[in-house]
Wavefront OBJ file of the C-alpha trace (Angstrom):
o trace
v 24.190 5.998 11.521
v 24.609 2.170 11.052
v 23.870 1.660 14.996
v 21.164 4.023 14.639
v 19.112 2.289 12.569
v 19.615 -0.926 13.818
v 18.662 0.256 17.168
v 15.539 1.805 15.306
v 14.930 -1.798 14.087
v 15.023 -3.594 17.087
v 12.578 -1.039 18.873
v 10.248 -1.215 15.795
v 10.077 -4.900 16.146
v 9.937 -4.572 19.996
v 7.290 -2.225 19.862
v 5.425 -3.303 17.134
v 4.258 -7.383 18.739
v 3.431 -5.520 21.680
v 0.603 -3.340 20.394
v -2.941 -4.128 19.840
v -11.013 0.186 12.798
v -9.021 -1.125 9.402
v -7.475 1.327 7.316
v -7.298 1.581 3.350
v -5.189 -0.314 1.215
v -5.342 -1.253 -2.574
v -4.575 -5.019 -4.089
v -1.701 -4.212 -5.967
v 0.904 -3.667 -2.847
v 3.740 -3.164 -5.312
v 2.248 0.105 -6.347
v 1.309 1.184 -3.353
v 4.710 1.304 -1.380
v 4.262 4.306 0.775
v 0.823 2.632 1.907
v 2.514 -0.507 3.180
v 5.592 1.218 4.333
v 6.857 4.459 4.339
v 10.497 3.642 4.497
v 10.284 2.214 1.090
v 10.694 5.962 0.237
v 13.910 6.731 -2.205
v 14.260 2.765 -1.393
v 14.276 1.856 -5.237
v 14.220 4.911 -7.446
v 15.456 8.075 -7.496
v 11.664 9.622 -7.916
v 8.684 8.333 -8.798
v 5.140 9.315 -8.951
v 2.236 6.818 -8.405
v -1.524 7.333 -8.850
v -4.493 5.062 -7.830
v -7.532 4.345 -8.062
v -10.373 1.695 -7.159
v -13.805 0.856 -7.172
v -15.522 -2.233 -4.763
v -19.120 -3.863 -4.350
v -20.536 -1.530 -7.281
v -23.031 -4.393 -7.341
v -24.795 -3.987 -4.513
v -24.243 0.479 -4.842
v -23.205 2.496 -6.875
v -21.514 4.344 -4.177
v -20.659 1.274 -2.378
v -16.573 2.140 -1.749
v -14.378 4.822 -4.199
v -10.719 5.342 -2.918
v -8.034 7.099 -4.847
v -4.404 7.928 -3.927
v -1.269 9.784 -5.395
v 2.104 9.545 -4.028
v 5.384 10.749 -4.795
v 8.796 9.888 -2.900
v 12.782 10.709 -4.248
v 16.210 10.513 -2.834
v 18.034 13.111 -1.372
v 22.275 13.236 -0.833
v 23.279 10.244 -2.902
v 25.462 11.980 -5.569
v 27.015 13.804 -2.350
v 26.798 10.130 0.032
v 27.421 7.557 -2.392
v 26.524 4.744 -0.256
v 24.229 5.986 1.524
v 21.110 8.785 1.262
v 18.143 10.994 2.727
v 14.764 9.894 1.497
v 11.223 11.877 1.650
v 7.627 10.936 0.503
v 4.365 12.168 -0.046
v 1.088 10.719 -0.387
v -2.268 11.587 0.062
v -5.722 9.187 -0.105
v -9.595 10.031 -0.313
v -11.873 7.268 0.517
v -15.614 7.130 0.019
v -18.501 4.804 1.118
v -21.677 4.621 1.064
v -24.884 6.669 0.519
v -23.987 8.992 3.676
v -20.976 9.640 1.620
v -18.240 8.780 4.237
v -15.268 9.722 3.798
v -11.902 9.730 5.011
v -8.872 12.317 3.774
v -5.107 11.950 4.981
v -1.802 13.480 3.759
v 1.375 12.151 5.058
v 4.941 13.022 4.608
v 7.932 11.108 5.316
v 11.997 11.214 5.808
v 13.959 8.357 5.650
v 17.536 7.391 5.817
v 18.998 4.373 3.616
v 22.570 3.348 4.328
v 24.324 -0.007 2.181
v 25.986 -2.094 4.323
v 27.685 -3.824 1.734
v 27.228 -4.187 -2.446
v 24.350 -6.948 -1.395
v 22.337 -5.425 1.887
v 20.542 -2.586 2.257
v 19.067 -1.159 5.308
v 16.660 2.081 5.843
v 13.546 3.314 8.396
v 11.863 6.781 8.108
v 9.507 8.586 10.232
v 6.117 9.702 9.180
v 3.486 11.877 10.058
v 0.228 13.579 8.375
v -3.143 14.815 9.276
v -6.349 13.003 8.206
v -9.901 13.875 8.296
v -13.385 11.825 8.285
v -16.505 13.016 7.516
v -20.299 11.879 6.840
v -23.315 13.037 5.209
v -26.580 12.238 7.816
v -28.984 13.997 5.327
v -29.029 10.353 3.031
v -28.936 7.896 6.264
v -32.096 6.465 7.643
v -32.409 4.729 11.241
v -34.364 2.306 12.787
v -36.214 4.833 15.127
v -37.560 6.928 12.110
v -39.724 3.601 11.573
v -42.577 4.095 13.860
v -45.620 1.581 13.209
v -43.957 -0.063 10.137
v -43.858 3.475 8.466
v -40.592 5.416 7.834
v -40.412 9.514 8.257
v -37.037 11.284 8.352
v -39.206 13.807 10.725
v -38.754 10.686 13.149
v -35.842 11.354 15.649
v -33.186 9.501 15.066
v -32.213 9.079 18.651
v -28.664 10.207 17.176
v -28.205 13.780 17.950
v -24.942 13.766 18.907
v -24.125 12.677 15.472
v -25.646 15.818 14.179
v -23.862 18.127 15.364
v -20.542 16.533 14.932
v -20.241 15.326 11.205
v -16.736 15.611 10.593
v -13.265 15.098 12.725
v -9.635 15.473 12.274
v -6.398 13.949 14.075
v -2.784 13.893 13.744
v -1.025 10.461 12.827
v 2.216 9.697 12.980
v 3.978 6.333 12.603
v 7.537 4.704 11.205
v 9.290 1.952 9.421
v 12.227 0.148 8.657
v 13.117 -2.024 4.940
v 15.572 -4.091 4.376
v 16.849 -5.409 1.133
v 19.220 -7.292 -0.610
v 20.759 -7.985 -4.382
v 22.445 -9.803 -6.552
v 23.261 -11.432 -10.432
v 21.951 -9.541 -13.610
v 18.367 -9.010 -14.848
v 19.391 -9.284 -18.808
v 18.370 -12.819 -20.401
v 21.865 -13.538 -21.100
v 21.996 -14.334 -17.054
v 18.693 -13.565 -15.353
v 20.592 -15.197 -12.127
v 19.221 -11.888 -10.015
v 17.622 -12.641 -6.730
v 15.920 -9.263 -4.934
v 14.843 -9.483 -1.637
v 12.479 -6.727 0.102
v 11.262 -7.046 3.410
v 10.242 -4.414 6.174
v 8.544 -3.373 9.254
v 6.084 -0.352 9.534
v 3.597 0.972 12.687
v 0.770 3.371 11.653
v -1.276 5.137 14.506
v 1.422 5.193 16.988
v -0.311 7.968 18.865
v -3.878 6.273 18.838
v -5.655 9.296 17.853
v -9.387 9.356 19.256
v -11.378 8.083 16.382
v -15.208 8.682 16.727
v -17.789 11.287 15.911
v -19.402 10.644 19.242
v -18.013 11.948 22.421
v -16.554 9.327 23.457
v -13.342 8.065 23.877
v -12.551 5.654 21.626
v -9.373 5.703 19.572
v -7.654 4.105 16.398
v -5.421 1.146 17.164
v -1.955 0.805 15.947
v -1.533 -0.753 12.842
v 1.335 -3.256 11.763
v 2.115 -4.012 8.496
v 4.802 -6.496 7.888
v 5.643 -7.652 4.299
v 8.083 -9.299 2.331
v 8.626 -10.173 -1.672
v 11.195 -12.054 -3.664
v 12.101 -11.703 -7.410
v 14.108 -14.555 -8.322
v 15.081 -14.945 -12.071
v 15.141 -18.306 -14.067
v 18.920 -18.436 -15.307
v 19.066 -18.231 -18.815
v 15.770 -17.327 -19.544
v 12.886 -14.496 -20.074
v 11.169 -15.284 -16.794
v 11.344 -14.516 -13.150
v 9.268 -15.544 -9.949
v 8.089 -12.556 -8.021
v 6.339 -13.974 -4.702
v 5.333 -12.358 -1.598
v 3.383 -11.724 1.312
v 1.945 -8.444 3.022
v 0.426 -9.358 7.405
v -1.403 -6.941 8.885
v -3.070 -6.272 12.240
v -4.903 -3.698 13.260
v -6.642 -4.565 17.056
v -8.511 -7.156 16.988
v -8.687 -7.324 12.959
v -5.860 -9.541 10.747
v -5.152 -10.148 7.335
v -2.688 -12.185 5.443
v -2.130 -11.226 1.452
v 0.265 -13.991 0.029
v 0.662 -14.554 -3.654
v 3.065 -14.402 -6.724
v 3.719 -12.574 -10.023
v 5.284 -14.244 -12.915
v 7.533 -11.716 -14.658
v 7.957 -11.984 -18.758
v 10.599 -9.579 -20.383
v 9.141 -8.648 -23.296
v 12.263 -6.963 -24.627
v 15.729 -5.671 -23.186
v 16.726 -1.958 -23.091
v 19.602 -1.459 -25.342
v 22.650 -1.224 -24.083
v 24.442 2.020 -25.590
v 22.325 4.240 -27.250
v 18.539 3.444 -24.987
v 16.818 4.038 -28.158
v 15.228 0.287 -27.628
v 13.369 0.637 -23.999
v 12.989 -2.215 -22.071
v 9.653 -3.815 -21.560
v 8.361 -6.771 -19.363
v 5.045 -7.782 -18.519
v 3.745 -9.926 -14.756
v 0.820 -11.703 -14.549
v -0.509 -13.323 -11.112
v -3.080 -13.851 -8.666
v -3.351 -13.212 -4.377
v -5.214 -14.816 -1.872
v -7.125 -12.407 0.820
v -7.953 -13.765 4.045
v -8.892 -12.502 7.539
v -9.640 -13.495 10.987
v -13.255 -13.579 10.028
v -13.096 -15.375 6.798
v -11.192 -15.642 3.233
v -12.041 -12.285 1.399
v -11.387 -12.711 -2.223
v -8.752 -13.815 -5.147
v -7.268 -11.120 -6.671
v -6.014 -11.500 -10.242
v -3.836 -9.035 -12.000
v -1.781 -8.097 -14.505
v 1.113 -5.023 -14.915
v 2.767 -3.916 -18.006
v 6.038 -2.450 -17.668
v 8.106 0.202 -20.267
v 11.229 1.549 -19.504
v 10.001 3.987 -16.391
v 6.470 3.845 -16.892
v 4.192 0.732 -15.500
v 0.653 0.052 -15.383
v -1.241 -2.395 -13.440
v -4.743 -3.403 -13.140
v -6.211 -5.765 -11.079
v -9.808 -7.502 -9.779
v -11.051 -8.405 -6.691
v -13.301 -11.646 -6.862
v -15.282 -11.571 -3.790
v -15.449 -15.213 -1.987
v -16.504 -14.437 1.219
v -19.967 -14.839 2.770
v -20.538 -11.441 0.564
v -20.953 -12.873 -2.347
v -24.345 -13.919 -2.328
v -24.824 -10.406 -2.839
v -22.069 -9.387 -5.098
v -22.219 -12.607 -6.952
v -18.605 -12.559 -6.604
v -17.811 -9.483 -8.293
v -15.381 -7.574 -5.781
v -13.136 -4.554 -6.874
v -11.891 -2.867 -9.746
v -8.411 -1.234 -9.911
v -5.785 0.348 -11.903
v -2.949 1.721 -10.834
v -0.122 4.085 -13.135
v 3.552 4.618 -12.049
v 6.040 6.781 -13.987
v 10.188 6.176 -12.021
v 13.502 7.163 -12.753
v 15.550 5.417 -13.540
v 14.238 2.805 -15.483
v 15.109 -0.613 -14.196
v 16.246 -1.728 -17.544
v 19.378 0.523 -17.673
v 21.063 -1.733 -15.420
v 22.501 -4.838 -15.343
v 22.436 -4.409 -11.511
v 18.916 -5.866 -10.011
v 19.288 -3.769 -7.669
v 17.414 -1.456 -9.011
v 14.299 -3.082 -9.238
v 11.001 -2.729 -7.583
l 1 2 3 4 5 6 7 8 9 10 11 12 13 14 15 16 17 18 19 20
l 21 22 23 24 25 26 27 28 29 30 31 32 33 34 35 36 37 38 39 40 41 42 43 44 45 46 47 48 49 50 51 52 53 54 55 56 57 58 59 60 61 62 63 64 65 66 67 68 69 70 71 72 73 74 75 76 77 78 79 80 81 82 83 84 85 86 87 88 89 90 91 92 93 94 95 96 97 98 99 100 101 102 103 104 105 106 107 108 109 110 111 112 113 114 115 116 117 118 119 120 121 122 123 124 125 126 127 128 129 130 131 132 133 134 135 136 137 138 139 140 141 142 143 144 145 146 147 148 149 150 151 152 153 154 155 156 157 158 159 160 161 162 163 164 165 166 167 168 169 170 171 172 173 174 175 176 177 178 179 180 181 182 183 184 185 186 187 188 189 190 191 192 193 194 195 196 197 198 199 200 201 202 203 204 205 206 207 208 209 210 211 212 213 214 215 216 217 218 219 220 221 222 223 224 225 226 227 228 229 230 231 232 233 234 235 236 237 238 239 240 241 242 243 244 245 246 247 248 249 250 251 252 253 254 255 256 257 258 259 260 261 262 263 264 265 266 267 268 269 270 271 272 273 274 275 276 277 278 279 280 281 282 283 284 285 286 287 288 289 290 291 292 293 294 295 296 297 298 299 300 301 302 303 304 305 306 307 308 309 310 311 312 313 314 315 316 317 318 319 320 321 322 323 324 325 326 327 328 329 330 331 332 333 334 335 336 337 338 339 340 341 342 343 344 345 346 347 348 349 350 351 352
């Protein structure tokens, strides 16, 4: 299983630089795993459940851009394995935009397989597939053509009727990914010397469904994500680094998310009897840029207890946009509940 998956990586990686619409994703990566990559699936916990939900460029609509997701992923085998496990994960998204009201729906489910190579290093890749759907309202869309002599009438023909007739569309998607990690040193004040180390691979849209409500044959590119995040703790003390970086590229379109958390604990779980949980709290800020311009900072802020964390975070729009939005971006807030709760262990291995 060992060669397996390191013959998966190497065709992942192969594959993946050799591949050429953007698709969703939320601010706060770390709570959003199975969005960056779906082999981060029974990668950390033993379950967890993970609900989004965020709001963009209310200044310039109301109905500018909605999204919410829910995911859950657990491990499979490991009491049986020991060293090594099965992984699945759920999630599904709904996206909305706009005053046509256009939306996009997907569900995908994923199995993964997570072998330790040693009591440091980590390796694991999945396969995932789903079904998604897009859809638009034409009824609240106007066109140039229904102008006629500087007045508008929605009698007017659009000069879009294959549009009308075709206001929704569905296609399969499938994808996969690969994570590596590795561990060491305690988490507890008393050391803090842990240093975790997450880093994967994942291709979305490997079978480039056709993506248009004309008839016509365009199709969604492949997207690669490639990310990567280090906790490193400050030896005898309460706080810990936490920086990383998510690249994607999707066709012609790329954007690099860099940034860093700086991790408080608030207060360690006790020892013996767990009646004391465990709290911590991470502030920090990312950078969002593209290949057309820098996007927005995005400061945030997540409050962990014992298995529960919540995180909230806001977009400040930088780009050419905000002459409109007067820099106000995106709200979000994101709430994770996942056992077990990283302060049971000395071990850092089992944090996210």
């Amino acid at each position: 299983m060992k060669k397996y998956f390191l013959s998966l990586l190497f065709f992942v990686l192969t594959l993946g630089f050799s591949l050429n619409a953007q698709d969703i994703h939320f601010s706060q990566y770390n709570l959003t795993p199975m969005l960056i990559n779906p082999a981060q699936a029974g990668a950390y916990k033993d379950f967890e459940f993970i609900a989004n939900y965020k709001t963009q460029w209310t200044s310039i609509s109301p109905n500018a851009y909605k999204t919410m997701m829910f995911s859950y992923d657990s491990r499979l085998m490991q009491q049986k394995w020991k060293t090594k496990w099965l992984a699945v994960g759920f999630n599904i998204y709904s996206d909305k935009a706009g005053d046509g009201n256009m939306g996009t729906t997907e569900a995908l489910a994923s199995i993964g397989y997570h072998t330790m190579l040693n009591n440091k290093n980590t390796l694991g890749g999945c396969l995932f597939g789903g079904y998604a759907q897009r859809s638009i309202n034409y009824a609240n869309l106007t066109w140039d053509e229904q102008y006629q002599n500087g007045i508008y009438s929605s009698s007017n023909s659009s000069g879009e009727t294959l549009l009308q007739n075709n206001n929704k569309f569905g296609y399969p998607d499938f994808g996969m990914g690969v994570l590596y990690q590795y561990s060491k040193g305690q988490m507890y004040s008393t050391a803090n010397d842990m240093i975790v180390v997450h880093a994967g691979l994942s291709l979305f849209h490997l079978n480039n469904p056709k993506y248009s409500y004309y008839n016509s044959s365009e199709k969604l590119y492949t997207k690669i994500v490639g990310h990567a995040d280090v906790l490193i703790g400050i030896k005898n003390t309460n706080f810990a680094l936490m920086p990383g970086i998510i690249y994607m590229q999707q066709g012609p379109s790329t954007e690099i998310y860099p940034g860093c958390f700086f991790r408080y604990m608030l207060k360690e779980q006790s020892k013996f009897t767990g009646y004391v949980k465990g709290a911590s709290i991470m502030f920090g800020t990312h950078f969002r840029t593209s290949t057309i311009n820098s996007d927005a900072f995005v400061p945030s802020i997540q409050l962990e207890v014992a298995e529960y964390t919540i995180g909230v975070s806001y977009d400040m729009n930088i780009s050419g946009l905000k002459t409109a939005t007067s820099g106000m971006g995106g709200f979000e807030i994101s709430l994770r509940y996942g056992n077990p709760s990283p302060f049971l262990y000395k071990s850092a291995a089992s944090f996210q």
